[in-house]
N, C-alpha and C positions, 0 to 999 in steps of 0.2 A: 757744416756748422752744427754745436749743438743745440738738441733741444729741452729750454729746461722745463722739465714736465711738474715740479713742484708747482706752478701759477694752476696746475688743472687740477689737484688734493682738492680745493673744497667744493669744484664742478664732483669730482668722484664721489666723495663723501655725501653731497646733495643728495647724487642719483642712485647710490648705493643705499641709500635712506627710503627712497622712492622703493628699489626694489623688494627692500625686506617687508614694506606694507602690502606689494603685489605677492611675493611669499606666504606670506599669515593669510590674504584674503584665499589665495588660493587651496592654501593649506586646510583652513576651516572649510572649505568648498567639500572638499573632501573627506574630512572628518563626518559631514552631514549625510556622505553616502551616494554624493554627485562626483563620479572616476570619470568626468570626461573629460580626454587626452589634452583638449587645451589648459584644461587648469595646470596638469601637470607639467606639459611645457614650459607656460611662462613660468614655473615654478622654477623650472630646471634653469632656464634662459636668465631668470636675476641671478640666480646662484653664478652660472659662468659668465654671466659681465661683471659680474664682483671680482669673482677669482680673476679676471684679466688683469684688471683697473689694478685689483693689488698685488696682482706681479709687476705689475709697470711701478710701483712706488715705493716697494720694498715691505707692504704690510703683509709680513711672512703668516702671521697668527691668522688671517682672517685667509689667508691662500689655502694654510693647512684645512682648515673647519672647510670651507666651501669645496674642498676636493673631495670628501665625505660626504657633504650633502650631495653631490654630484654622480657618485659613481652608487648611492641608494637610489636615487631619483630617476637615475638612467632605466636602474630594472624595472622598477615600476613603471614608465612607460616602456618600456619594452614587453614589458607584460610575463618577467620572469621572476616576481616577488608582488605580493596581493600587496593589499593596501589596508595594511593594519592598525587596528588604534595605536598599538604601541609604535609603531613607525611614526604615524601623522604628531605624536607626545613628543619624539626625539626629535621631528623637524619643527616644531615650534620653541621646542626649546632652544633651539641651535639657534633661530630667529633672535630670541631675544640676547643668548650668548653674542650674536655679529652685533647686534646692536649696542651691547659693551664695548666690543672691539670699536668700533666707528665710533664711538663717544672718547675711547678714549684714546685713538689716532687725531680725532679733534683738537682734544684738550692739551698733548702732547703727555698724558698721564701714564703710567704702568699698567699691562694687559693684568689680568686678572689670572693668573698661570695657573691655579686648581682650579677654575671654573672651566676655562679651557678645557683641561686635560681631562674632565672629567663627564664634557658633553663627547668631544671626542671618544673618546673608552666608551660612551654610552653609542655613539652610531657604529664604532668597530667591534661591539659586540653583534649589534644587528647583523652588519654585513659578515660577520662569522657566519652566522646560524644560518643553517643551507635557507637557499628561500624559497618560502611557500608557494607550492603547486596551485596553480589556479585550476578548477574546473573550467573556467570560462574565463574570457581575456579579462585583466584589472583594469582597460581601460581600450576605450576605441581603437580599432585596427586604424594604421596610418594610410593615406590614401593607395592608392594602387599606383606604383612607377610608372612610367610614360615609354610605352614600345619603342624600344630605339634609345634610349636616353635622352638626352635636354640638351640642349644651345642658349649658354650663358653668356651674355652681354655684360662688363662688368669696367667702368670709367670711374675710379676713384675723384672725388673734388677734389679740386688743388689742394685743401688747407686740410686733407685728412690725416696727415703726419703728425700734425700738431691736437691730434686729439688722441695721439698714443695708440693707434691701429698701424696694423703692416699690413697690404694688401698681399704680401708671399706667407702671411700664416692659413691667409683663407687658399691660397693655391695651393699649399702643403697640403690641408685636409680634404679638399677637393681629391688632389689624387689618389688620396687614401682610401675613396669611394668605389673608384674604378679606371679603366683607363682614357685620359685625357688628350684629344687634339690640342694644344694652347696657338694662340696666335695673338702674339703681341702687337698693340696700333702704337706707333710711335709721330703720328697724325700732330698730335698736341707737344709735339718736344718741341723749346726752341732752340736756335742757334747757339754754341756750345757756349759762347760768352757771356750770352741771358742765362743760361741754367741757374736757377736755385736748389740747393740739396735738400731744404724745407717743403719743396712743392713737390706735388704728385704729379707727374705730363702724363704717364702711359696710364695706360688701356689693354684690356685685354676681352677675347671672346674665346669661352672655353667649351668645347664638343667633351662632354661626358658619356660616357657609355655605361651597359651595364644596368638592372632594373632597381636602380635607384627612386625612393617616392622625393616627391616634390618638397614634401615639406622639412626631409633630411636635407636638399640643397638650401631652402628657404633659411634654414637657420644657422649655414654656417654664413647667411650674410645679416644676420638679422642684428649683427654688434656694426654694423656701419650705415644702416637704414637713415637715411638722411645725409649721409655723405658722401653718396655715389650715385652715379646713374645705372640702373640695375633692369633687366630684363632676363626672363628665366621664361623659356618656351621648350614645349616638345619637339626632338628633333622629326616626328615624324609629321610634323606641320609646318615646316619650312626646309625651302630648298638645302641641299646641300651646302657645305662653306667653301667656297671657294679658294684656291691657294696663293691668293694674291696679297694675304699678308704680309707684313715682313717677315714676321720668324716664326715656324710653325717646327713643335717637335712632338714625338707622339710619347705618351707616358713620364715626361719632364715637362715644366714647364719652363720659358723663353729668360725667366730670373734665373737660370743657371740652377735650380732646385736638383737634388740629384733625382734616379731614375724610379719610377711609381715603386718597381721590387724592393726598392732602399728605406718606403718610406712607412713609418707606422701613424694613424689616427688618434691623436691624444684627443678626447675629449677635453680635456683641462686646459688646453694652450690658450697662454693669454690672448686675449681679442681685443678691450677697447677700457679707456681708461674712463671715457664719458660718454660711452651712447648708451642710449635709452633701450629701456626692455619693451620692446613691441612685437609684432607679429605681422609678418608679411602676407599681401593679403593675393589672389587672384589676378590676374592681367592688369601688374600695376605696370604703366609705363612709367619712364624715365620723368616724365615731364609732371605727374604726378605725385613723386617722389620727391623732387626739388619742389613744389608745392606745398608739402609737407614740413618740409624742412623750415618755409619760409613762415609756416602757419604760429610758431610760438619761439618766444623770447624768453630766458633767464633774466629779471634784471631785480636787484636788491632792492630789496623794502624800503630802503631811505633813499631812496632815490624818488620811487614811487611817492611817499609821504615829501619831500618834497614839489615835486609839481604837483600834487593837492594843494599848498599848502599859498604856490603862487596861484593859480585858479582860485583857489581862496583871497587872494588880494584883486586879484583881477575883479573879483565879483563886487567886491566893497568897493572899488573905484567906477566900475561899471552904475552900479547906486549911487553915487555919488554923482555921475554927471549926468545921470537919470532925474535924479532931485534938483541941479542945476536949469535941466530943459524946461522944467517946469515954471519956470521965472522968466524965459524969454518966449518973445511975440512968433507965435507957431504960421503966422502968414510971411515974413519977413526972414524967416529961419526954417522953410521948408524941405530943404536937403540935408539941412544939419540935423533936423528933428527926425527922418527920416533911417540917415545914416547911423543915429541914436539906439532906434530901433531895431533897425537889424544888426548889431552890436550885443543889444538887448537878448537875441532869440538865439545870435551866434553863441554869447558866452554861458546861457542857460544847455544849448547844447553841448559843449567843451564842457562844462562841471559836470554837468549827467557821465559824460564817455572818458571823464576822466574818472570819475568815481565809480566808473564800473571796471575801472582796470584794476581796484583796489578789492573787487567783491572775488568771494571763492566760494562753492560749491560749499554746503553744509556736509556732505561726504568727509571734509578731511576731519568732523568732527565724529561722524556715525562709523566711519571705517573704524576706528578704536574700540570700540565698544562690544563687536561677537567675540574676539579673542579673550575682553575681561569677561562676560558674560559666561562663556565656556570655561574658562577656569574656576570661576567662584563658584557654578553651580557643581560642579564637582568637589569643590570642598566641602559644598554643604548636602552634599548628598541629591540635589534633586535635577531634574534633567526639564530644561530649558532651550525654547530655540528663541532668535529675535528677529521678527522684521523690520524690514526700515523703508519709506517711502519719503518722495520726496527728495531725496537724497542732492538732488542735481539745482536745488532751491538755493541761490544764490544768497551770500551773507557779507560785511563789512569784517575783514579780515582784522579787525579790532575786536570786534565784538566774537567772531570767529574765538579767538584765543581766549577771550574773558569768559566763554558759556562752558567751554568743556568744564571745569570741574565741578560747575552747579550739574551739569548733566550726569558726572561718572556717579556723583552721589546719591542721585533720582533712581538712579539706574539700578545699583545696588543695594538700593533699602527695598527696589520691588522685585530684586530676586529674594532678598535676604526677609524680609517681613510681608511684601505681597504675595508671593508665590509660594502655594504648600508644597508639603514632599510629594512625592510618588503617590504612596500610604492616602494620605488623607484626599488626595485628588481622585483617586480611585473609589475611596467611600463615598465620595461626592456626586459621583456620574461623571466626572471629568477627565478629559486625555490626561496619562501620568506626566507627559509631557507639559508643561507652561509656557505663555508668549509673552513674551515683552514686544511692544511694540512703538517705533520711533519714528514719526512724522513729523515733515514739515512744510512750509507753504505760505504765501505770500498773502496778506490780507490788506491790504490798502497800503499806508507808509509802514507796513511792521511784517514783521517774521514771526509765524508761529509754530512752536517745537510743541509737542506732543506727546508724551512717555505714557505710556499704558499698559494694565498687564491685566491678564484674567483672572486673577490670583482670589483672596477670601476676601478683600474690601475691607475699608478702615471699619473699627468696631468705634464707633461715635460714642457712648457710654461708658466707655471703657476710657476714651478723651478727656470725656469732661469728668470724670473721677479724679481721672491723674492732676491734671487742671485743676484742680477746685482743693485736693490734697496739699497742693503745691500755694495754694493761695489766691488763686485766680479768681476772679468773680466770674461767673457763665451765668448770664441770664437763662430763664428757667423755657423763653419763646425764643431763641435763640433759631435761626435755619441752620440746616447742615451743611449750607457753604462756609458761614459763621464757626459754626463748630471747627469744620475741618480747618479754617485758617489757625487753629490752637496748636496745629502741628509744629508751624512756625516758630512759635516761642521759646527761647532758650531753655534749653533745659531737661524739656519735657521729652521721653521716649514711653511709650506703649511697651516696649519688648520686656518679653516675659526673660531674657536672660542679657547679658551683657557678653558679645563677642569679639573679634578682633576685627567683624565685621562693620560690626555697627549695633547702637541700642545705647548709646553712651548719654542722648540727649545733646547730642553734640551734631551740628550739620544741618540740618534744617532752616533753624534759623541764619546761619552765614547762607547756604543756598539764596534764603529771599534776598538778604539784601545783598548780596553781591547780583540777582538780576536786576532787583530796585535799583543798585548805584550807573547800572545802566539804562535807566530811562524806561524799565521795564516794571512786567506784574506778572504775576502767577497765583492761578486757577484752581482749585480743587475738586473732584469730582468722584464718589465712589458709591460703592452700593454694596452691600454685604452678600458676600457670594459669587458675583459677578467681575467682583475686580477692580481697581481705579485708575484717576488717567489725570492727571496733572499736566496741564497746559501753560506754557510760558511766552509770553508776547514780548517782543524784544524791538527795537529802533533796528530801519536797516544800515543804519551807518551812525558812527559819534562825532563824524566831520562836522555833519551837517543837521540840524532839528530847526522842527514847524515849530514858530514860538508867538506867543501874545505880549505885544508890544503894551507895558503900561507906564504911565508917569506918576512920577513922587514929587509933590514940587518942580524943581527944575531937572533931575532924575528921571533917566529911564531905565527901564529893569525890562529882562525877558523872560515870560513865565512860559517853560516849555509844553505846548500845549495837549501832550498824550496824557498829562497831569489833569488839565485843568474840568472840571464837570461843566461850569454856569458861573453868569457873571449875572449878580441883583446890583437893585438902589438899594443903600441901608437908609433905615428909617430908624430914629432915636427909642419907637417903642420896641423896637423888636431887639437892642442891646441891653442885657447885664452884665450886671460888675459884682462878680464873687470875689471877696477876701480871701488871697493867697493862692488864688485862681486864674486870676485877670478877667478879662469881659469875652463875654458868650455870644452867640451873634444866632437867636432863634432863626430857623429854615425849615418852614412850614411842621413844623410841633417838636425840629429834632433841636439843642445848641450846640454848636462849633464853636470851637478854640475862635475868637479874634484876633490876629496879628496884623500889627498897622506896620506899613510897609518904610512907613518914616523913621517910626522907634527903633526897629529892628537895628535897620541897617544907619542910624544916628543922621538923615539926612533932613539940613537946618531946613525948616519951614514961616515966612514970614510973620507975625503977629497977625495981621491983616486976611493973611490967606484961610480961608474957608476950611473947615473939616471938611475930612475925604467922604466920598459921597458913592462912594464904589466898592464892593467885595466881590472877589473873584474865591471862588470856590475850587478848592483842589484835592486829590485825593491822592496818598501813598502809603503803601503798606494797610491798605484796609482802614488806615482811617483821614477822613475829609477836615479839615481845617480853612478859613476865611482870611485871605488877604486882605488889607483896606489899602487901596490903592484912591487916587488921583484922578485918575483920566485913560479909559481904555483907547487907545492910541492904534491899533490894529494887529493883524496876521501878519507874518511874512515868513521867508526861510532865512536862517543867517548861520553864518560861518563862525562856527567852536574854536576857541583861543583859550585855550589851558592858560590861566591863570597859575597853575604850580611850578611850569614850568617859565614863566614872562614875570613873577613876581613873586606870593607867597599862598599857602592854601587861606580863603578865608571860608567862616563858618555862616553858611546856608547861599554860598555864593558857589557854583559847580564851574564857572569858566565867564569868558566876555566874547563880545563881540565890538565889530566895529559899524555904527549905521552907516546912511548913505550921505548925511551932514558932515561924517568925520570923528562924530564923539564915541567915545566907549558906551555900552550899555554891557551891564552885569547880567549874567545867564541866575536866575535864582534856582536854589536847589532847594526841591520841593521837600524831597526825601530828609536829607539834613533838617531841616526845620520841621519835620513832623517827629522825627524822631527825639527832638529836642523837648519839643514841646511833652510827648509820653515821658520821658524821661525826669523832669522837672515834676511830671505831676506824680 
């Protein structure tokens, strides 16, 4: 029967996407002057699981490119061509070249045929030009082969056909090594009538001879690591192999393969359409290996955002019969009240373990960032490295996607405006080198990103000129937190020229508020000479926010509480009413905007019913404004209900929720209504 392998193109595509990011990390490993043998490996290892994958699918363009990087990659871990900038130039380019190709095998779009042809001609010019002599190895000698050769263990899983691997290509290159004992186990075949042509039965244990290193066997099985049970020992540590297999031939193996003289080692032959780039590690057993295998799951985004989304109802019904226990007699209902409870701690558990199958590593945001960093500071002439820590600080894969491009922009204005050239770092006392530096790190319910550079530090003076050019009022006592938030403002750039980098006055300001539209705020921090470090605090998820339950009348609203400062009495002397202003709401000698929570959002209040006797204080974007609410009603966490998507946007309303009575309460958006409020004035 056959098999149709088009169902595993976007498993391919995934992990082919997976390896070009292990490519560039590697690739940049080495550009930095770090030649060990493992970088170069895995380098080489995505390259030929790519090149398999697309000879099993027909993607001819990305087979050709990957057989280039492959037979560069090769000499340099072989250690017969150095490892030179302009080398390490053509394999990132080729990085981003595959990344065309796989975008446009996706999209079903036309390859880009001079782009191709022209990274191409750029790596077969390299591999023309004889290659460079090392003094010294370009990269770690490979371990020392194993006296005697190895005894390979090797049970394909049943379902390994259907992931586009042939267990007779790893036999082929096997032999190609040296000469082979094979001995077929036919243990797991069944009765001729069960046979499936889809399953894998056999088995094999192959005696290699010959001073082969460990880590050349290791990787012609390293494209089915998860799909077999694999053991790899020296033969000079276990008995001889007994010839009680079935079929045992020497220099052939038991698939009828012709005789080892016949056969040549293609590097390039296809391997696996969807296994992963790993690396084999030391006395892995078998049982360890199916371990791994069983350790992670692929499974689509919407799927995941669906069972949030019931967890998310479970939770409201859970509050619900939670608010109901509360009305019956707790002596008379002691099991049911009890059963409530643990209910209670079950389904607080399940949202936690469900919401953290939606978190990812901030990596898949930091990984992006040395290959731009290394590029642009080469355009701009200055030489930069970047750290990153943190890196493994777990994020809400929503939030994940919405921070990279406030971050690429952060990023870029502190190579392009923080960091001087070479030239003037050196007049300074400073390495010619610069650091950008990227952290992150969990601080109570929020995630904090980091960005920092050593560079010459904001000129504050040189802000408030521009600012004040522009029209800005800058008070004269202003702090230079105050100042620095001026960076913010539309419009306004410092840079003494305008590039294709940036200086446009443009980015800044969308940076804040697209972190503002996530529930966030951002920090400014610099010192002239020393450098500056802009710090972003973010929500760890936009499922779920800690919110201040308030009443408007018969109205409840949730005021997100990373917003909120303090909650006063209002007292009638402490409100004014400016013309074309509205009313001021004095706080200890500062006034605040007053926005009554009724007006706003038009909701009817009796004749009879008392003014609001309550102002909850909240701050966004640097400035604090006064709610007048009702009745502060309490804390709690509640479940995010996109209102854009259940109904229509409205304006200073971010989403709803559902209480534990059943009614809607409106999530307020604090941001919207501050902005509104500068905006008006």
């Amino acid at each position: 029967m056959a098999i149709d392998l088009s169902r595993f193109v976007a498993t391919f595509l995934e992990e082919s996407s997976e390896g070009l990011d292990t490519m560039e990390s590697g690739l940049l490993k080495l550009d930095e002057g770090n030649h060990d043998v493992e970088f170069i490996n895995a380098i080489f290892r995505a390259a030929h699981s790519m090149k398999g994958g697309a000879g099993s699918f027909g993607f001819t363009a990305i087979t050709e490119l990957t057989h280039l990087l492959e037979t560069l990659l090769d000499q340099m871990r072989s250690g017969k061509r150095s490892i030179s900038r302009d080398a390490v130039d053509a394999l990132l380019a080729s990085v981003d070249v595959l990344r065309h190709l796989l975008h446009a095998a996706q999209a079903n779009e036309p390859v880009d045929a001079s782009r191709l042809a022209e990274i191409c001609a750029r790596l077969g010019s390299i591999l023309d030009g004889a290659p460079a002599a090392t003094s010294a190895p370009a990269v770690a000698a490979q371990p020392d082969p194993a006296p005697g050769g190895w005894r390979i263990r090797f049970q394909p899983h049943p379902g390994l056909f259907a992931t586009g691997n042939d267990p007779l290509r790893i036999l082929t290159e096997l032999h190609a090594l040296g000469g082979c004992t094979v001995c077929c186990d036919l243990s797991r075949l069944p009765e001729f009538g069960d046979l499936d042509a889809t399953v894998s039965h056999l088995g094999w244990t192959v005696e290699l001879e010959g001073g082969v290193a460990r880590g050349t066997v290791e990787e012609l099985f390293a494209w089915v690591e998860g799909d077999c049970e694999l053991s790899i020992e020296a033969l000079a540590d276990v008995p001889t192999t007994a010839g009680s297999s079935v079929a045992e031939s020497k220099g052939a193996s038991q698939a009828g393969t012709a005789p080892s003289a016949t056969l040549q080692r293609d590097a390039g032959a296809p391997t696996t359409a969807t296994g992963k780039v790993v690396s084999l590690h030391e006395d892995r057993s078998a049982p360890q290996v199916a371990a791994a295998t069983e350790s992670s799951i692929r499974v689509a985004v919407s799927k995941v955002d669906a069972l949030i989304n019931l967890v998310g109802e479970l939770v409201i019904t859970q509050a619900m019969l939670r608010q109901l226990s509360e009305t019956i007699d707790p002596a008379a209902n002691e099991k049911l009240i009890n059963g409530l409870s643990q209910l209670d701690r079950n389904t607080r558990d399940l949202q936690e373990a469900v919401m953290g199958v939606r978190m990812l590593p901030v990596e898949f945001v930091f990984s992006r960032f040395p290959r731009m960093v290394r590029d642009l500071a080469g355009k701009l002439g200055k030489e930069v490295r970047i750290r990153s820590l943190g890196e493994g600080t777990e994020l809400d894969k929503g939030v994940i996607e919405k921070i990279s491009d406030p971050l690429v922009h952060l990023i870029r204005n502190a190579v392009d405006h923080g960091l001087e050239s070479p030239a003037e770092r050196r007049a300074a006392g400073k390495d010619e080198c610069g650091t950008i530096t990227l952290s992150a790190s969990h601080q109570g319910g929020h995630i904090v990103i980091e960005v920092g550079d050593d560079g010459r530090g904001l000129d504050v003076q040189r802000i408030v000129e521009k600012a004040r050019s522009r029209g800005i009022a800058v008070a004269d006592n202003a702090s230079d937190a105050e100042l620095f938030q001026l960076i913010f403002l539309p419009g306004l750039s410092t840079a003494s020229a305008v590039t294709d980098v940036s200086g446009r006055g443009v980015g800044m300001d969308v940076v804040k508020r697209n972190i503002v539209a996530l529930g966030g705020s951002i920090d400014v921090w610099s010192q002239r000479g020393r450098g500056t470090k802009i710090t972003v605090r973010l929500p760890l998820t936009l499922a779920i926010l800690d919110g201040m339950t308030v009443a408007v009348a018969e109205e409840v609203f949730i005021v997100p509480l990373g917003f909120v400062i303090e909650s006063l009495q209002l007292r009638d002397s402490d409100i004014r009413s400016i013309s074309g202003t509205g009313r001021l709401l004095r706080v200890r000698g500062e006034y605040l905007p007053l926005v009554s929570m009724a007006s706003a959002f038009g909701v009817q209040q009796a004749l009879n019913e008392r003014a609001s006797t309550i102002a909850v204080i909240v701050e966004s974007e640097g400035r604090r404004i006064a709610l007048e609410v009702d009745e502060l009603v309490g804390q709690q966490q509640v479940v995010v209900k996109s209102l854009d998507t259940n109904y229509r946007r409205i304006h200073g309303i971010s989403g709803a929720t559902i209480l534990g009575d059943g009614r809607v309460a409106l999530i307020v958006d604090v941001g919207g209504i501050t902005r509104g409020l500068a905006q008006a004035a």
